[in-house]
N, C-alpha and C positions, 0 to 999 in steps of 0.2 A: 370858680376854677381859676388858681394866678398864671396857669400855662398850657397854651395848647400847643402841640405838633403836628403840623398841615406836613404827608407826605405824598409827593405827587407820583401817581404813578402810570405805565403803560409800558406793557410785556417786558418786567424785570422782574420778576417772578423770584428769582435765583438773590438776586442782589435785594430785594424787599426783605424777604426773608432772614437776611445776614442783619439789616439795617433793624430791623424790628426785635429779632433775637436779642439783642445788644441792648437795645430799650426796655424789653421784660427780662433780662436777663439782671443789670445793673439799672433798674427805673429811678429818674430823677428822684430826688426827694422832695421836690418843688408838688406840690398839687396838680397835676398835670392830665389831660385826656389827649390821644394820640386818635387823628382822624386822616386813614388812607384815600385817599379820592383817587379812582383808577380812571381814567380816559380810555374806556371800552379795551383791556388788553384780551387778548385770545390766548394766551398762554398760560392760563388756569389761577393767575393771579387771585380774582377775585377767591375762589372757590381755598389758596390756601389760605389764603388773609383768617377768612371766615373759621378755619378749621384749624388752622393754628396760631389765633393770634386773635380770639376773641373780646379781648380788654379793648382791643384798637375799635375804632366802628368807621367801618365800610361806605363810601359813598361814591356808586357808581354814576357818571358822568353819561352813558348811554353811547358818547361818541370822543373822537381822541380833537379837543378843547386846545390842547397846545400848555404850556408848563403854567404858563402867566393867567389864562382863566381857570385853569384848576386851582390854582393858589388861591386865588379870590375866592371859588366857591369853598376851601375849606375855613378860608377865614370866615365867609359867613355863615359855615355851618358850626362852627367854635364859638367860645365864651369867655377866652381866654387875657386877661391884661393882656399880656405878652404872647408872641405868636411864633414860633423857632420854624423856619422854613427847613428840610431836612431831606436833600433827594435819596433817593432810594438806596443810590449806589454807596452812602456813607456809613461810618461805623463810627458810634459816640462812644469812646470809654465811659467805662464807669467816673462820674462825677463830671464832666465836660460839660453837661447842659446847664448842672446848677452851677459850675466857676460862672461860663457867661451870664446867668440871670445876676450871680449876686455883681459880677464888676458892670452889670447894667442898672441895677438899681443905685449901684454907686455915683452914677452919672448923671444925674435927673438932668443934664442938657443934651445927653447922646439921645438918640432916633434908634436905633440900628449898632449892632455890634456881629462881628465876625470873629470868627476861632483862628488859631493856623490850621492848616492843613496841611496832610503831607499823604502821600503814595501810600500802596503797602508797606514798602520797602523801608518807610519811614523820610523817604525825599522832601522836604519841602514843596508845594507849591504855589505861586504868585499869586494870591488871593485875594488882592486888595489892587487899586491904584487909584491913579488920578484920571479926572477928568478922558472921557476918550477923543484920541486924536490919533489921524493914524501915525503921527512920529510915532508917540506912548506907546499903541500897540506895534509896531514893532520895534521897538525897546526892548518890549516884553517880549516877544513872540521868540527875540535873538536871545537874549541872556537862559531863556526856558531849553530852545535847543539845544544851547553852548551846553549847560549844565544835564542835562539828559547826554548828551556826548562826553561828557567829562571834562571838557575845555579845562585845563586848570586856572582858577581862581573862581570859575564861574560857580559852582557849587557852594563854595563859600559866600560869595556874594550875595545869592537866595536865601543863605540860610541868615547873612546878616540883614537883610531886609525883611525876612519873617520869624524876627526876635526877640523884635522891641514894638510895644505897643505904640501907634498913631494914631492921629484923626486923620482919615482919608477921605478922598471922592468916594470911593464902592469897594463896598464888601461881596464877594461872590453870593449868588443865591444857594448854591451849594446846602449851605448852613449858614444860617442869616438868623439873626432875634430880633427883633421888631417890635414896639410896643402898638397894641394894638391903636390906641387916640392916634399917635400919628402916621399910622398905616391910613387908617380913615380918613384922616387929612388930606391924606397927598392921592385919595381914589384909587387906592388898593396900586394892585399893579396894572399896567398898560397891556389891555388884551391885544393889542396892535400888534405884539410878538408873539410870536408864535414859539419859539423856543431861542434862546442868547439875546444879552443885554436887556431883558428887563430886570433884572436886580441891580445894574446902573441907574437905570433911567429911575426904579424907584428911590434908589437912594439919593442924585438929582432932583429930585422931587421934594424928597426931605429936608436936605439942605435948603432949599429954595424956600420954604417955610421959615429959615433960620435955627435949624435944627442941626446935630452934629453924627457923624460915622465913625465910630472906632474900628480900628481893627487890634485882637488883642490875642496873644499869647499866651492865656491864662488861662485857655482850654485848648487842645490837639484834636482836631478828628479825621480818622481817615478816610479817603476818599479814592474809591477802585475804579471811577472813572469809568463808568458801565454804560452811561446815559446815552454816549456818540452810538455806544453798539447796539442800542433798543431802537434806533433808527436806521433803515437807509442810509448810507453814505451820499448819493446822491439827494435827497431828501435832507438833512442833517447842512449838508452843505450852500443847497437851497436856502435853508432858511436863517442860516447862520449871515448870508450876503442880505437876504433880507432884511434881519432885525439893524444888520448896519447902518444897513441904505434909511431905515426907519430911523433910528436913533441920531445920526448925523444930519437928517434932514430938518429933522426935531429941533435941533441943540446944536449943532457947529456947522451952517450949512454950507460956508464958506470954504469948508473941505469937503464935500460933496464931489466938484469935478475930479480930484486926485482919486479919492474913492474909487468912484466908478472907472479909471484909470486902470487902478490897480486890480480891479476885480474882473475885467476884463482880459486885463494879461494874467491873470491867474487862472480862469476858463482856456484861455491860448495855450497855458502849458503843460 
């Protein structure tokens, strides 16, 4: 098989269903097996996977794993060269998976490549950057609101940032392709997260191999942004300070006190 689809999932029931519809609806043309691995959802997920979407095959997890060891385990339940990380909550037009396979075989020095992605609405959004630091992220954090508010110019600006293809630090996991050798390489992804920034940290990873990240435009997929609502808010945001606190300790630890600075007065208000 030259491609698998690892989708992770846990109580998106609603958004699986749109995201999988779309895969048997327009199926890659690429050789492909499509493996949902659920993190124990109670919301009947497993049972429609099974009932309407019997191509895919079902790997239940028993218990909710967090995003970064489901990923693992569906890579090691796959056989795939290449491995398209794909959450639930996204929708691949017809032909998006095979543009990214073929401008990834194109690349024999890329690791990892990413789509653009944009809203329903067809918004753009910030799918790629550099290295994290918290200037970077709120860079990002400000030009995203500005442009959800309408700020004018800021909309433009997004849209000229995810236009033109680069090598960047990280592609969202979102929608991520990967070739398998050097997923393996770099030890899959860091279970230490529990859900946000290990699709940096693995891409980190790859680079550090000397390996490269595209992010490319030569596939669109939409993304409804479901994942925050399958969690808790307090939970979600839990673990969102976590994978920080994880990742910067990691890799910039020199911005650690700021960090916890800011995450502090973000509890304060």
């Amino acid at each position: 098989m030259a491609l698998a689809i690892v989708v992770v999932t846990w109580n998106a029931r609603d958004a699986a269903a749109r995201c999988l519809a779309a895969l048997a609806a327009a199926p890659p043309a690429e050789p492909h097996e499509i493996v949902v691995v659920d993190n124990a959802s109670t919301d009947g997920l497993p049972a429609m996977v099974r009932e309407r979407f019997p191509a895919a095959r079902l790997v239940e997890t028993g218990a909710n794993l967090g995003f970064a060891a489901g990923v693992n385990r569906g890579i090691r339940e796959t056989t795939g060269q290449l491995i398209l990380l794909l959450n639930p909550d996204t929708v691949a037009p017809p032909g998006a998976v095979d543009a990214l396979v073929h401008r990834l075989r194109a690349r024999p020095d890329v690791a990892a490549i990413g789509p653009r992605i944009v809203d329903p609405g067809g918004r753009p959004e910030w799918s790629w950057g550099h290295d994290l630091t918290p200037l970077a992220e709120a860079r990002r954090r400000l030009l995203e609101a500005a442009a959800e508010r309408g700020v004018p110019g800021a909309r433009a600006r997004l849209r000229r940032l995810t236009s033109a293809e680069r090598e960047v630090d990280w592609v969202t996991g979102a929608c991520l392709l990967v070739r398998r050798a050097d997923a393996e390489r770099a030890g899959g992804l860091d279970q230490g997260y529990f859900l946000y920034c290990e699709d940096a940290d693995l891409c980190r990873a790859l680079r550090a191999r000397g390996r490269r990240v595209l992010f490319s435009p030569v596939a669109t997929v939409v993304h409804h942004r479901g994942r925050s609502a399958e969690v808790s808010a307090g939970r979600a945001r839990a673990a969102w300070q976590a994978s920080r606190l994880r990742y910067y300790g990691r890799h910039a630890p020199q911005w650690l006190p700021l960090l916890r600075l800011w995450l502090r007065a973000r509890r304060g208000a």
